[in-house]
C-alpha positions in Angstrom: -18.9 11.1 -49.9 -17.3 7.7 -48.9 -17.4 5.5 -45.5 -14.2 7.1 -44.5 -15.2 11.0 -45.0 -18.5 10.1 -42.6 -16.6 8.6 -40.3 -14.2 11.0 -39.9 -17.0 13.9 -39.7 -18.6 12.1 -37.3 -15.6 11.9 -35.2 -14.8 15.7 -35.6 -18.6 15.9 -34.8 -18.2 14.2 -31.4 -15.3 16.0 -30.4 -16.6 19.3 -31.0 -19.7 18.6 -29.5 -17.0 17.4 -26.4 -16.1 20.8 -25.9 -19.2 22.0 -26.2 -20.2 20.0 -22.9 -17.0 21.2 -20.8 -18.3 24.7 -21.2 -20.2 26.4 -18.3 -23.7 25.6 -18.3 -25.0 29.3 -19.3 -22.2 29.0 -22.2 -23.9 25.5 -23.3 -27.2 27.1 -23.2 -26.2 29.7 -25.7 -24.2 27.9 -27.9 -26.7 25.5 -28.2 -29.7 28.5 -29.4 -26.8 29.8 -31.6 -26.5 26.4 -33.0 -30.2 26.4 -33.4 -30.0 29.9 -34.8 -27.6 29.3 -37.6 -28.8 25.8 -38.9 -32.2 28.1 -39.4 -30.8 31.2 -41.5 -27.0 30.9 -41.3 -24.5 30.3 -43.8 -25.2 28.0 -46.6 -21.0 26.9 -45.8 -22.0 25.7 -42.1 -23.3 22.3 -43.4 -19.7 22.0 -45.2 -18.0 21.8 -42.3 -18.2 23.0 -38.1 -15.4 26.3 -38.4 -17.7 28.5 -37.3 -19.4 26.6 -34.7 -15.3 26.0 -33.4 -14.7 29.5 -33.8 -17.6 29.9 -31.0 -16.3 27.8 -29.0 -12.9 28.7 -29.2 -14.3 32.2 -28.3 -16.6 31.3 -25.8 -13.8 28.6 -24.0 -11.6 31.9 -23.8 -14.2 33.9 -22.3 -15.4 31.2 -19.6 -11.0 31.2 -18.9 -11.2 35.0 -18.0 -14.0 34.7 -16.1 -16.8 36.3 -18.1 -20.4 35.7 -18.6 -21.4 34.7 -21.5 -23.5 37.6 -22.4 -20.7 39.8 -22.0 -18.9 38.0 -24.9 -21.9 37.7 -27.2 -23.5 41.2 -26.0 -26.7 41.1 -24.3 -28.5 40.6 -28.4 -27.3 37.2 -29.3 -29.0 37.0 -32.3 -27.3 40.3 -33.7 -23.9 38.7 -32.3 -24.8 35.8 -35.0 -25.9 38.3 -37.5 -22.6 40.1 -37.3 -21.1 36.6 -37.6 -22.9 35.9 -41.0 -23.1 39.0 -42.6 -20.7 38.3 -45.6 -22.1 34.8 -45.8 -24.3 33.5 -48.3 -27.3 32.0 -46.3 -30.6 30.2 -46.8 -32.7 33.4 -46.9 -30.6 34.3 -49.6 -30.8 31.1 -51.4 -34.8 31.0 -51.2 -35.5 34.5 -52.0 -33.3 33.7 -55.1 -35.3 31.0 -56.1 -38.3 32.9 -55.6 -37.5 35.7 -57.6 -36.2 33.3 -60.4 -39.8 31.6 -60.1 -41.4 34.9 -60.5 -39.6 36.4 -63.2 -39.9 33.0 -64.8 -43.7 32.9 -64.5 -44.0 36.7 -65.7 -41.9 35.6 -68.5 -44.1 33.1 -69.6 -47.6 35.2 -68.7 -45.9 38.0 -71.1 -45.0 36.0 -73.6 -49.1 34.3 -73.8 -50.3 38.4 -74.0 -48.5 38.6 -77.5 
């Protein structure tokens, strides 16, 4: 990545995170522990690039516009709203109990193959 890719991340960074603070507070405070959520077991993809996270807020901005709580956009279980987000989406979980099961059938491999 070059100088001029950061940069330009970083700006797409602050302006999303712009939006983020012109939502209603109880909006902020969920976005911000679906943020929190997602960086822990979402997508592999999210650290590409914030469409997701501005598919949220796009959501979330239209929600606050009719007048909603936020719950009632997420649902009262916000970490199944996220699930339902990432369900076709290759995440870390994935990605580690991959490299687990690689490291175990490796090891087994090699145990089998000192038995002979």
């Amino acid at each position: 990545m070059i100088i001029k890719d950061i940069i330009e991340d970083k700006k797409k960074w602050r302006a999303h995170v712009a939006r983020v603070k012109k939502l209603p507070q109880d909006y902020q405070t969920v976005y911000k522990e679906i943020q929190k959520y997602l960086f822990k077991v979402g997508p592999v993809e999210l650290t590409g690039g914030i469409g997701l996270l501005s598919g949220i807020i796009d959501l979330f901005e239209e929600g606050a516009a009719l007048g909603k709580g936020v719950l009632e956009v997420t649902g009262s279980d916000v970490a199944a709203f996220c699930d339902e987000l990432i369900k076709d989406s290759k995440t870390y979980a994935d990605s580690w109990q991959e490299s687990a099961d690689r490291d175990v059938d490796k090891a087994m491999k090699k145990m089998m193959g000192k038995m002979k």
